[in-house]
C-alpha positions in Angstrom: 93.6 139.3 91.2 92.4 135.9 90.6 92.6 133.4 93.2 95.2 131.0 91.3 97.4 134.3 90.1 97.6 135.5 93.8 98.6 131.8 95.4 101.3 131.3 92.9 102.9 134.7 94.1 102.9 134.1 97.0 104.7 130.7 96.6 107.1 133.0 94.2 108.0 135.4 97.2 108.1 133.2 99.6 105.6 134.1 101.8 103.9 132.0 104.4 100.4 131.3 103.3 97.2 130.0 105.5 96.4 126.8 103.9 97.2 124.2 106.4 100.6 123.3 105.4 104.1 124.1 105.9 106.3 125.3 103.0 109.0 123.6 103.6 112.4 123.4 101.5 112.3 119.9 100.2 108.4 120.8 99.3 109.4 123.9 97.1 108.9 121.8 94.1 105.6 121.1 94.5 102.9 121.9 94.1 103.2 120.2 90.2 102.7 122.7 87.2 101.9 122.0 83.6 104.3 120.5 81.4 105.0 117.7 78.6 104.2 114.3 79.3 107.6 111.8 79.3 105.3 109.9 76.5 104.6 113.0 74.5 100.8 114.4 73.3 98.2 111.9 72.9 97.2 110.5 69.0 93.8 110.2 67.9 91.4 108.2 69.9 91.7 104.4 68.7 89.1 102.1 67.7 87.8 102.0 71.9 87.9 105.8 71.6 90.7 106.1 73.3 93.5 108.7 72.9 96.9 107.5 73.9 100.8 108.7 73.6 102.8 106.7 70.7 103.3 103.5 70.9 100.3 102.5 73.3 97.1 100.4 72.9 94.1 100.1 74.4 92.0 97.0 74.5 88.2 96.4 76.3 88.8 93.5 79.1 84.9 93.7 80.2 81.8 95.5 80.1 79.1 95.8 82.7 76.2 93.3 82.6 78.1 91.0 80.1 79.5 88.0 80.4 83.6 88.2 80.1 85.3 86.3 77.2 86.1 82.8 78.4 84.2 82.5 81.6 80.7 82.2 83.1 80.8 85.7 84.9 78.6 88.8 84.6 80.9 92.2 85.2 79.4 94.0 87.6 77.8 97.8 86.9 79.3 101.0 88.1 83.1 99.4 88.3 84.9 101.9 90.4 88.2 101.5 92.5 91.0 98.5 91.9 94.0 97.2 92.2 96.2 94.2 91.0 97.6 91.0 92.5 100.5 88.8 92.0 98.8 85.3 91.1 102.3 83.2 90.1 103.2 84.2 86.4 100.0 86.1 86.1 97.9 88.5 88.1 94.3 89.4 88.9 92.6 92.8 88.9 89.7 93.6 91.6 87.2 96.0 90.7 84.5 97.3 93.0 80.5 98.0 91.9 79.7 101.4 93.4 75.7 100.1 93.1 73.0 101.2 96.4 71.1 99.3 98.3 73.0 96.3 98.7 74.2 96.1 95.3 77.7 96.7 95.8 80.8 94.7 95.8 83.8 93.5 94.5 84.2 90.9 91.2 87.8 89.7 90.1 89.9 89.4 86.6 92.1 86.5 86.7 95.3 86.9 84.0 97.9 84.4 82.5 101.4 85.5 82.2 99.8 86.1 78.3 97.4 88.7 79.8 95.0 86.5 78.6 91.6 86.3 80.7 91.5 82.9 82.2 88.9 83.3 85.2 85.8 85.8 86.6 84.3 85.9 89.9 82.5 87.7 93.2 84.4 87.8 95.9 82.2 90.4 98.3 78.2 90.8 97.1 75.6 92.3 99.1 77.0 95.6 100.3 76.2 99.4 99.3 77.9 101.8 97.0 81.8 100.4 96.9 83.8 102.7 96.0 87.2 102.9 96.4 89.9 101.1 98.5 93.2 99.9 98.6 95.5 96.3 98.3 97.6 95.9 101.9 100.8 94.3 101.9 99.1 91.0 102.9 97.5 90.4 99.5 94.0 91.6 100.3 92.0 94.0 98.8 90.1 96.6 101.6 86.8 97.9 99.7 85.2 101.0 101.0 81.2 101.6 101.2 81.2 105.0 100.2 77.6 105.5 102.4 76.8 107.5 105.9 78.5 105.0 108.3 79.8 102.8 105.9 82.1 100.2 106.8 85.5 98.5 105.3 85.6 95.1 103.9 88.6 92.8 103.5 88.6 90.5 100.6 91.0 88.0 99.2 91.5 88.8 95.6 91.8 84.7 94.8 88.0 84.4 96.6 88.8 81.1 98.6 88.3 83.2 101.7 84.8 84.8 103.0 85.2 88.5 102.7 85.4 90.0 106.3 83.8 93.4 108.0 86.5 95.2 110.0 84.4 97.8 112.2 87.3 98.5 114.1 88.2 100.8 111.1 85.5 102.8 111.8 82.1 103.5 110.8 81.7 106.7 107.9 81.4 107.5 104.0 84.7 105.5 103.1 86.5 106.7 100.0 89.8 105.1 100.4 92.4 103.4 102.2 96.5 103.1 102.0 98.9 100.4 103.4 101.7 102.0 105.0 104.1 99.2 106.1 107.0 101.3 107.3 104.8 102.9 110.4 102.0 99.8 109.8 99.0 101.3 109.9 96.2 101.7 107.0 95.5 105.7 105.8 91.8 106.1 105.2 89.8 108.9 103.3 86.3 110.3 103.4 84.2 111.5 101.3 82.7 114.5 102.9 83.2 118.2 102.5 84.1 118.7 105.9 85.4 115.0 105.8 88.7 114.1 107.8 91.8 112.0 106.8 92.3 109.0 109.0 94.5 106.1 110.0 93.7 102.5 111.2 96.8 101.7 113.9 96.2 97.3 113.9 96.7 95.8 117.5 98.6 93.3 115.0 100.0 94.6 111.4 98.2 91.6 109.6 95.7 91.5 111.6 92.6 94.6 111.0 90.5 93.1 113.4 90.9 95.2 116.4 93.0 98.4 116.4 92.9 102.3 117.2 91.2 104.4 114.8 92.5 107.9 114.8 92.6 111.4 112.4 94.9 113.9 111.8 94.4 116.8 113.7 96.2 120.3 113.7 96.6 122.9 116.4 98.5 126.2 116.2 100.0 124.8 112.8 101.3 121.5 114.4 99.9 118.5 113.1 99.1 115.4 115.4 97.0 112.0 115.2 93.8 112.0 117.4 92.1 108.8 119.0 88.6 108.8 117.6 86.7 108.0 120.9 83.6 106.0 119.3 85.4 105.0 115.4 81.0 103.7 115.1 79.8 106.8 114.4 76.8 106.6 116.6 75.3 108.9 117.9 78.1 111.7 116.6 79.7 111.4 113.4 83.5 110.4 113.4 84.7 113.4 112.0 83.1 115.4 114.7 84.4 113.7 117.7 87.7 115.3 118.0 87.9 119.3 117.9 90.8 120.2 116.2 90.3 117.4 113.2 92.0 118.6 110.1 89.2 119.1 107.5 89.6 118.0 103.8 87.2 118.6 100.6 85.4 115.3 100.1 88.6 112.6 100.5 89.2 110.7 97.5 92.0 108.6 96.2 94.8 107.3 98.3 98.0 106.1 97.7 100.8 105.5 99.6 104.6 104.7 98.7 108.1 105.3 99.9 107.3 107.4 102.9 104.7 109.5 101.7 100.7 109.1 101.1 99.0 111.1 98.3 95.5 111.4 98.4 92.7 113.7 96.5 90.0 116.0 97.7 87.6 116.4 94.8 85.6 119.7 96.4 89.1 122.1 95.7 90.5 119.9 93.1 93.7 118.8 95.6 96.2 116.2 95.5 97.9 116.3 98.9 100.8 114.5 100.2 101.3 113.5 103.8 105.0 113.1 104.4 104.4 110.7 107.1 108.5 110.2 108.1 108.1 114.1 109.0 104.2 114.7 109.9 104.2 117.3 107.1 101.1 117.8 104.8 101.6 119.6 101.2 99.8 120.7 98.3 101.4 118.3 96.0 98.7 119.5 92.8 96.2 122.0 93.0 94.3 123.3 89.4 94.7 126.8 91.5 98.0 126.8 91.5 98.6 125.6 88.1 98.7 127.8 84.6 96.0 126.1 82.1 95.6 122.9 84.7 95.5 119.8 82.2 94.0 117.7 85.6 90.3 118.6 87.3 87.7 116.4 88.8 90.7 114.4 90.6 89.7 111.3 92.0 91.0 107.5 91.8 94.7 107.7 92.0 97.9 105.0 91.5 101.2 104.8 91.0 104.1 103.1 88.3 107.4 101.6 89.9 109.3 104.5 88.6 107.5 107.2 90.9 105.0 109.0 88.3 101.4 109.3 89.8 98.4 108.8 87.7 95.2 110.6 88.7 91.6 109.7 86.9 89.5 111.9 86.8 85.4 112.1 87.3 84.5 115.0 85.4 87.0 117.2 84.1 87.6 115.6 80.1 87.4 112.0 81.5 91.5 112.0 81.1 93.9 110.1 83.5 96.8 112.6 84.2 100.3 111.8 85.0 102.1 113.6 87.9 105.9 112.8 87.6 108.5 112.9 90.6 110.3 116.2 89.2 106.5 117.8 89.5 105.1 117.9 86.0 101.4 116.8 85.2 100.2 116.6 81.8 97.6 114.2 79.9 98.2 110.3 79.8 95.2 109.1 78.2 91.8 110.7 77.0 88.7 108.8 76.9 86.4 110.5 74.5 82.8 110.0 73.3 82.1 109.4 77.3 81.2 112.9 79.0 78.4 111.5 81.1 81.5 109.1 82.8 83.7 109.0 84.7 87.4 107.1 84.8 88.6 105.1 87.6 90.2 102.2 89.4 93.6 102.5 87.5 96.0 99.7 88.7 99.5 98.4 87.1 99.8 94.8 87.0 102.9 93.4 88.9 105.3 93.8 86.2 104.1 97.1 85.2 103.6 96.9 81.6 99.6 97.3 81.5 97.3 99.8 83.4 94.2 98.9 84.0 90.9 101.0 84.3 87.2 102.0 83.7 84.7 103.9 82.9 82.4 103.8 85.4 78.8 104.5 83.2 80.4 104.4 79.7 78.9 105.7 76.1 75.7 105.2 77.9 75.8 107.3 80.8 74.2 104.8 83.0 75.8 102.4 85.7 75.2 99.3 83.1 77.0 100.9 80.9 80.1 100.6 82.5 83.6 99.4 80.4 87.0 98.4 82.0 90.1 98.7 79.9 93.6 97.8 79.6 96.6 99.8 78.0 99.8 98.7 77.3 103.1 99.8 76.2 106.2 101.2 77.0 106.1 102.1 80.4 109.3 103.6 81.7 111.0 102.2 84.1 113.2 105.3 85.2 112.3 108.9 85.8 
């Protein structure tokens, strides 16, 4: 019997399986199975190559090594994570450069209430490999150095402030991070294949400058939050400092809203959810668990207003898949032409009316290459 036809049985009778999580009542929903998009199949790409669902449109906002329309700044190679800011009637999208060697950071998008592109800049430059990371509740962007002992750097998305190191939010190969402002602390990611999932507990919620650093841990089934006893990394790793660590599949995407985070491991093609009001973990999507899986190669992941999840994927067809709150996951968007790609950073601007994105190498394949697009349309506003 194959691997994803013996799981789904056992989820059909019932029966308590060994993969780290409690099937609980409220959880029976999960984990999400194929089903119709609430926007219906995607059209024909469009002139960017895009496919979308009726009545949405694609446009390019920027392209790697190029100057963007209507300002004096070069977009940075290899964009990767993002996320979107209030800025009065307008907002501004931060995109990080997932470049080595010191060739990393984070540039900004600055948008009228027109969506029109009205500034560029830097606001973080000489770091390695930044990844992913996540907006806290404080309007600043945390940006991830996806490198052995790689730190966290907080950035203010307008770029009037000096971005900041916060090594009190450990030292390891960041992926991502997640505010949670209901238990104020920051979720955290890693991308290893025996990686952990952590959380940064702030002295002061506004303040990441000293804290606890701790990861979720699991004895005899029960899950618990560890103190990592050296969050530098030096001489032992972080993940290997506490016994009992829960281990995920290279740690991804993080998201967290209304009392749960949602984060993706790409090494079993996961995405989990951490009820954190409960201290339960679930398999909210797995492509093992799912008849003809529309989503693989999960990675960068977001959220609409509404509740439905979007996942990009690296690898997989370079789609951006939709996971909705009654558990269905189908297609959003398709990026074709692209293979040697992959999609990431998606982010709603405040309103919610435009999702941005990109791709990190392009038609070319290579890191220059890179394109960042907006969609728009109609969004729903209820599930």
């Amino acid at each position: 019997m194959e691997r994803r036809t013996f799981l789904r049985a056992m989820i059909g009778t019932g029966a308590t399986m060994a993969l780290g999580f409690t099937m609980t009542r409220p959880a029976l929903g999960y984990p999400a199975q194929t089903g119709t998009s609430p926007y219906g199949p995607l059209r024909p790409a469009d002139a960017n190559g895009i496919m979308l669902p009726e009545g949405f449109t694609s446009r390019v906002i920027a392209r790697s090594t190029k100057i963007v329309g209507g300002t004096s700044h070069t977009w940075h190679s290899a964009p990767d994570g993002g996320a979107c800011f209030a800025d009065g009637s307008g907002w501004i999208y931060v995109s990080n450069a997932e470049i080595s060697s010191g060739g990393g950071g984070v540039s900004a998008l600055r948008f009228d209430s027109s969506a029109q592109i009205t500034d560029a800049y830097s606001i973080l430059s000489g770091t390695s490999r930044n990844c992913a990371g996540g907006a806290t509740p404080w309007n600043t962007w945390l940006s991830c150095e996806e490198i052995d002992r790689g730190f966290v750097y907080e950035t203010d998305p307008w770029g009037s402030i000096g971005a900041v190191r916060r090594d009190a939010m450990g030292r390891f190969k960041h992926e991502a991070a997640a505010a949670d402002p209901d238990r104020k602390v920051i979720y955290l990611t890693e991308d290893e294949s025996d990686g952990c999932f952590y959380r940064f507990v702030p002295n002061t919620w506004g303040d990441l400058w000293s804290g606890t650093l701790q990861v979720l841990a699991e004895s005899n089934g029960v899950l618990d939050w560890a103190n990592i006893p050296d969050p530098d990394g030096s001489p032992r790793r972080t993940r290997k400092q506490v016994s009992d660590a829960r281990k995920f599949n290279g740690g991804e995407g993080c998201y967290y809203r209304a009392g749960t985070c949602f984060f993706t491991t790409k090494g079993d093609n996961r995405v989990w959810a951490y009820d954190a009001a409960t201290n339960k973990l679930e398999i909210a999507y797995d492509d093992n668990l799912t008849d003809n899986p529309p989503l693989t190669g999960v990675d960068n992941i977001t959220a609409a207003e509404v509740g439905d999840l979007y996942v990009a994927e690296d690898g997989g067809n370079m789609e951006i898949c939709i996971i909705t709150p009654d558990d269905v996951v189908a297609p959003f968007l398709r990026v074709t032409g692209q293979s040697s790609s992959e999609l990431c950073g998606p982010a709603f601007n405040p309103v919610g009316n435009r999702l941005y994105f990109s791709s990190q190498r392009g038609t070319t394949g290579s890191s220059s290459g890179g394109i960042t697009y907006e969609v728009t349309g109609p969004f729903r506003t209820a599930a």
